[in-house]
C-alpha positions as semicolon CSV with decimal commas, in nm:
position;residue;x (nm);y (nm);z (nm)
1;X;-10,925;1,297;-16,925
2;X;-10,898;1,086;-16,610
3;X;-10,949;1,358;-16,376
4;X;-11,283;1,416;-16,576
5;X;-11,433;1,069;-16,529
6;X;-11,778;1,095;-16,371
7;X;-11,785;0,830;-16,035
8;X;-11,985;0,493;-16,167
9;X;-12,264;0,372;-16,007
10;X;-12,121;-0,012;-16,039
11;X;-11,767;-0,175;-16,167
12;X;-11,749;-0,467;-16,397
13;X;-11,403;-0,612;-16,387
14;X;-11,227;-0,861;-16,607
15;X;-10,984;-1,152;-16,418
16;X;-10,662;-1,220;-16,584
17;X;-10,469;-0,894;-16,619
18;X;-10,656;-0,708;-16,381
19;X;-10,799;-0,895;-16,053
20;X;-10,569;-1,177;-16,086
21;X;-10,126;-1,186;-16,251
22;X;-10,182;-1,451;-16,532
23;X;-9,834;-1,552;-16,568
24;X;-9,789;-1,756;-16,906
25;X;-9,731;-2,110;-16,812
26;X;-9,684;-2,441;-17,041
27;X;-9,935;-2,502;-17,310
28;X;-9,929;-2,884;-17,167
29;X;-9,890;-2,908;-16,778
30;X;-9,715;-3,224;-16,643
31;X;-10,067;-3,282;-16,451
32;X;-10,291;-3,271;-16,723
33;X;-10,037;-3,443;-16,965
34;X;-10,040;-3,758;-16,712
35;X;-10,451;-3,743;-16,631
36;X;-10,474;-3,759;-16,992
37;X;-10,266;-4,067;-17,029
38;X;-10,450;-4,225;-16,800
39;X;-10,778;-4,176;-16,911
40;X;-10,750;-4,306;-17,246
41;X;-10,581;-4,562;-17,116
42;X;-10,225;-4,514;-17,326
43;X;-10,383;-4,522;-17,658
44;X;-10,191;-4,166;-17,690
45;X;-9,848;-4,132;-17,583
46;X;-9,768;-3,873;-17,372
47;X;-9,522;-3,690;-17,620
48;X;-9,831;-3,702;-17,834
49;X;-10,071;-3,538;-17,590
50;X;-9,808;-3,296;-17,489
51;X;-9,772;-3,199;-17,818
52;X;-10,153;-3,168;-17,927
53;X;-10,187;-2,962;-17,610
54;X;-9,936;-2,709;-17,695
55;X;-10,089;-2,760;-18,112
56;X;-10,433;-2,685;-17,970
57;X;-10,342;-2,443;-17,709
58;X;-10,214;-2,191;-18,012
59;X;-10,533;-2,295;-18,253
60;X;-10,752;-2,226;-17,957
61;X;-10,592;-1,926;-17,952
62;X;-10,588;-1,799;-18,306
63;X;-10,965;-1,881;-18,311
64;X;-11,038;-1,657;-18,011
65;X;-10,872;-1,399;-18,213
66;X;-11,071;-1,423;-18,524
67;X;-11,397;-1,455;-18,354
68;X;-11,295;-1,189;-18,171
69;X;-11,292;-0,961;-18,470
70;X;-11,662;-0,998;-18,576
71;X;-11,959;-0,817;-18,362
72;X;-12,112;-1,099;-18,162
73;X;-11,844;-1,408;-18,060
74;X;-11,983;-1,686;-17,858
75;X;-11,741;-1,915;-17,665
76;X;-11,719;-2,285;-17,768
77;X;-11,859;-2,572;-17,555
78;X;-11,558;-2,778;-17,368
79;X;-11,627;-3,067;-17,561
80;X;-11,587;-2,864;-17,875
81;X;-11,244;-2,725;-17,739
82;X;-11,119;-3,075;-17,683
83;X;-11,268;-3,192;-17,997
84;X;-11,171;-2,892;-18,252
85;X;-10,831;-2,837;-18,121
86;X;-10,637;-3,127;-17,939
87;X;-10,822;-3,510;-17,996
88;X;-10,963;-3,447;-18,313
89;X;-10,648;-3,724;-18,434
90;X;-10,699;-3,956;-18,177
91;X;-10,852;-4,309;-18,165
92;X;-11,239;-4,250;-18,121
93;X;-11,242;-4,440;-17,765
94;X;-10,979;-4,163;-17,665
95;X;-11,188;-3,922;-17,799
96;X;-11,482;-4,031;-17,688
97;X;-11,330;-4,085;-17,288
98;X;-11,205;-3,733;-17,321
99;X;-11,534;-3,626;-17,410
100;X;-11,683;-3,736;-17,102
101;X;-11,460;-3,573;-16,901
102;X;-11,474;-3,284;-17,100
103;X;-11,568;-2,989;-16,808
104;X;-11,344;-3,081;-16,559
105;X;-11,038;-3,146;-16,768
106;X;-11,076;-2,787;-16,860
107;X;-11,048;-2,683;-16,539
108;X;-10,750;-2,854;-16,538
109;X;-10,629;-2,661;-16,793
110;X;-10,692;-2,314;-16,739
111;X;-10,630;-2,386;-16,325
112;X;-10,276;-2,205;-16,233
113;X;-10,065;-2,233;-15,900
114;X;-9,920;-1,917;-15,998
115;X;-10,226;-1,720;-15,979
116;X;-10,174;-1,414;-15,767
117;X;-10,396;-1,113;-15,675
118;X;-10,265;-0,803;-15,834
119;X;-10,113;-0,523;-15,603
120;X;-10,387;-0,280;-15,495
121;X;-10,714;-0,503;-15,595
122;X;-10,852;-0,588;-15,241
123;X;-10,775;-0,220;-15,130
124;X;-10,985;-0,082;-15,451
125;X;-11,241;-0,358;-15,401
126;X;-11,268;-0,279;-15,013
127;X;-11,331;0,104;-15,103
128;X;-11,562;0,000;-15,357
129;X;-11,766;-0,209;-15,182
130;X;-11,747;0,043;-14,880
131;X;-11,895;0,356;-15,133
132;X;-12,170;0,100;-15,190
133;X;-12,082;-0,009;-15,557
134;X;-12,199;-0,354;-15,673
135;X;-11,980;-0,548;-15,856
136;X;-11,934;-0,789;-16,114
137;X;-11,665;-1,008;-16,347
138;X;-11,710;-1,024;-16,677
139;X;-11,458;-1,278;-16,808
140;X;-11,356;-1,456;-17,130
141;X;-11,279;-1,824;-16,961
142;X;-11,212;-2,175;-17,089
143;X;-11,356;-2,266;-16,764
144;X;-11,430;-1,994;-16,575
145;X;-11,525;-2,180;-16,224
146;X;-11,123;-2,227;-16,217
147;X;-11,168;-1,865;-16,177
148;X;-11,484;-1,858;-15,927
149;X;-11,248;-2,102;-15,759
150;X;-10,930;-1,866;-15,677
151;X;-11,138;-1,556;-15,624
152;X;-11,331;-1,807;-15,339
153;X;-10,916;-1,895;-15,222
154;X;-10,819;-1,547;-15,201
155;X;-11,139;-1,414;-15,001
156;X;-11,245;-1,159;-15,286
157;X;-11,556;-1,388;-15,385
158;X;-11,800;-1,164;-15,143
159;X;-11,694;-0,865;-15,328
160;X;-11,873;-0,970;-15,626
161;X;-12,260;-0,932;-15,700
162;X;-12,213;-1,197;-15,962
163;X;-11,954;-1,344;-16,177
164;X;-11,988;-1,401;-16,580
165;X;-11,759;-1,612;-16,748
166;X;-11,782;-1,705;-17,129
167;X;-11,786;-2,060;-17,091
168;X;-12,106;-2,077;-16,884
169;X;-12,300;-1,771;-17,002
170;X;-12,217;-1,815;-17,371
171;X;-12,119;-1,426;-17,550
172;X;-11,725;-1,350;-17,520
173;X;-11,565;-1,046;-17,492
174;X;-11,597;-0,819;-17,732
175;X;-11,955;-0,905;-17,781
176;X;-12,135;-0,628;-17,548
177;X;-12,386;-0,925;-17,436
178;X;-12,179;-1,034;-17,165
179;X;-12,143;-0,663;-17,025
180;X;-12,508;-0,624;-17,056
181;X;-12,547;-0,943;-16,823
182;X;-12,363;-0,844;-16,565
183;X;-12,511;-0,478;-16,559
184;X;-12,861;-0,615;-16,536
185;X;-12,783;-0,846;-16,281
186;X;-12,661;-0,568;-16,072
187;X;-12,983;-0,383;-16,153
188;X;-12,743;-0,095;-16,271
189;X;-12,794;0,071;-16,602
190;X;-12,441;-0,023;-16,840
191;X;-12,386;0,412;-16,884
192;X;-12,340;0,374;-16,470
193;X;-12,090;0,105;-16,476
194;X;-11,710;0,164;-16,527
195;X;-11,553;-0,145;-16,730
196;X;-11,171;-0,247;-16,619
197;X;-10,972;-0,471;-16,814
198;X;-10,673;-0,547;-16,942
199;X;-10,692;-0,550;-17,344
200;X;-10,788;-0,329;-17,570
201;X;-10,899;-0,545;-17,835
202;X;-11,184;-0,774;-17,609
203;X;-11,235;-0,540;-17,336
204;X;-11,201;-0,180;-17,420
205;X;-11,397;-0,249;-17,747
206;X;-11,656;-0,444;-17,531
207;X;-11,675;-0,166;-17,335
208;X;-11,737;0,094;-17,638
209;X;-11,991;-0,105;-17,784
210;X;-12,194;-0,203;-17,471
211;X;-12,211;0,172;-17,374
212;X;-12,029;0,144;-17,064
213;X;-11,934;0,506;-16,864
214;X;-11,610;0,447;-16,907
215;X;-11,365;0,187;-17,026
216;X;-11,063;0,139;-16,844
217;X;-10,741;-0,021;-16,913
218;X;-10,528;-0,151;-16,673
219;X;-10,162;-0,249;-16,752
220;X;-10,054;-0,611;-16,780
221;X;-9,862;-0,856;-17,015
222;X;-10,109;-0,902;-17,241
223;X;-10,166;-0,532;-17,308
224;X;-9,794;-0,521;-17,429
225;X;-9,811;-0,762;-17,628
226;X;-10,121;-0,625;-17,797
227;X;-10,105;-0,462;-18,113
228;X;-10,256;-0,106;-18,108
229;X;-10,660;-0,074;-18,187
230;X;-10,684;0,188;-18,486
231;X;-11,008;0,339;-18,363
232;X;-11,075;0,282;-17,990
233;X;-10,875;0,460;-17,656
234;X;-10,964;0,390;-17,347
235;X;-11,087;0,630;-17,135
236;X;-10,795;0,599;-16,826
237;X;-10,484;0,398;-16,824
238;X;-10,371;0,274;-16,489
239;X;-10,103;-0,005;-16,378
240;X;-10,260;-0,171;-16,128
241;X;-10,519;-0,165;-15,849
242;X;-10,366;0,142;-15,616
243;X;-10,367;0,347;-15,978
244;X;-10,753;0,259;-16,015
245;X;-10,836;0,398;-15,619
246;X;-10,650;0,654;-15,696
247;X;-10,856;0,778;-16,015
248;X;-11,190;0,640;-15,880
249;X;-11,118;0,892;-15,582
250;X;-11,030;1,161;-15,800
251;X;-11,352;1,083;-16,018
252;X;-11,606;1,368;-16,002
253;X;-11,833;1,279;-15,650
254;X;-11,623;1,054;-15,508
255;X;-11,589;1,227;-15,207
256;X;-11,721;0,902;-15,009
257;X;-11,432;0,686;-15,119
């Protein structure tokens, strides 16, 4: 079927998996294990805040997966994050002083030195943008200006029409909402746009039930470890960025990339 694909009129691309490696790294970084410490002033050892990290890092975790099986999931404030999943056993002035800082310590979180642009993503992004195909990502985040932040680092920010991360705009992936944002921002109906991510389960199945052209799936990590969706294929597999040129070129008028 991917030689049938008809050429989109806009691409909406997820982050981790697809635009950016995101390598698994410890559920309770050294960094934010110590910045912790400090702000509550050692009222919480730091075995204990390592350990509540990793605790909440897996409830976190199993929540995004059961939201993630009704229609419309919403992401959680970052005060609720902090609250429902790692201090909700601390003294209340520890709560309370994570609380404040509740934003930027999940940037330092979900920030990763090992980041890495994926092999063939500025190359597809360069044609893209070349052909004349706004662009957008549409990204399940615990604090998606980390994101904004390496895309800005790696010189891909001016690729992008507009960026739309769960934690600012509100839906998560699979609800359709945040698709539909992105599509209207780049004044592009959602049957034009070509969705690209990296699991089935949040963005293939966002893809089907926003109405997207076509839902694409693009190798990484996560999609291994995924369990198989009974109902929903995507529409083309590829592995990485040079697969996706390829298949966008090969797409039905797409003579002018």
């Amino acid at each position: 079927m991917d030689g049938m694909l008809r050429m989109p009129y806009a691409l909406l691309w997820d982050f981790g998996g697809v635009l950016a490696d995101a390598p698994r790294q410890s559920p309770a970084p050294a960094a934010v294990v110590r910045r912790l410490f400090t702000l509550v002033n050692g009222a919480v050892s730091t075995e204990r805040i390592a350990n509540d990290l990793a605790r909440g890092t897996r409830s976190y975790a199993a929540w995004r997966d059961e939201v993630g099986r009704g229609g419309e999931p919403t992401e959680l404030p970052h005060t609720r994050v902090w609250a429902d999943f790692v201090t909700h056993t601390w003294p209340q002035p520890a709560r309370e002083a994570v609380e404040r800082e509740a934003t930027s310590l999940a940037y330092a979180w979900t920030w990763r030195a090992e980041w890495q642009v994926r092999p063939g993503i500025p190359e597809a992004l360069q044609a893209a943008a070349e052909a004349g195909l706004p662009m957008a990502v549409v990204s399940n985040a615990l604090c998606g200006a980390a994101h904004r932040d390496f895309l800005a680092t790696a010189g891909l920010s001016e690729r992008f029409t507009a960026e739309f991360y769960s934690d600012e705009a509100g839906p998560r992936k699979p609800n359709p909402r945040l698709a539909h944002l992105a599509a209207d921002a780049l004044g592009v109906p959602i049957r034009g746009c070509w969705f690209i991510g990296d699991s089935v389960h949040r963005d293939i199945v966002c893809a089907r039930r926003a109405g997207t052209g076509a839902a694409i799936l693009m190798r990484s990590p996560r999609t291994d470890r995924e369990p198989p969706h009974p109902d929903i294929r995507p529409d083309a597999r590829v592995e990485d960025g040079n697969e996706l040129l390829a298949l966008l070129r090969r797409s039905s008028t797409a003579a002018d990339i």
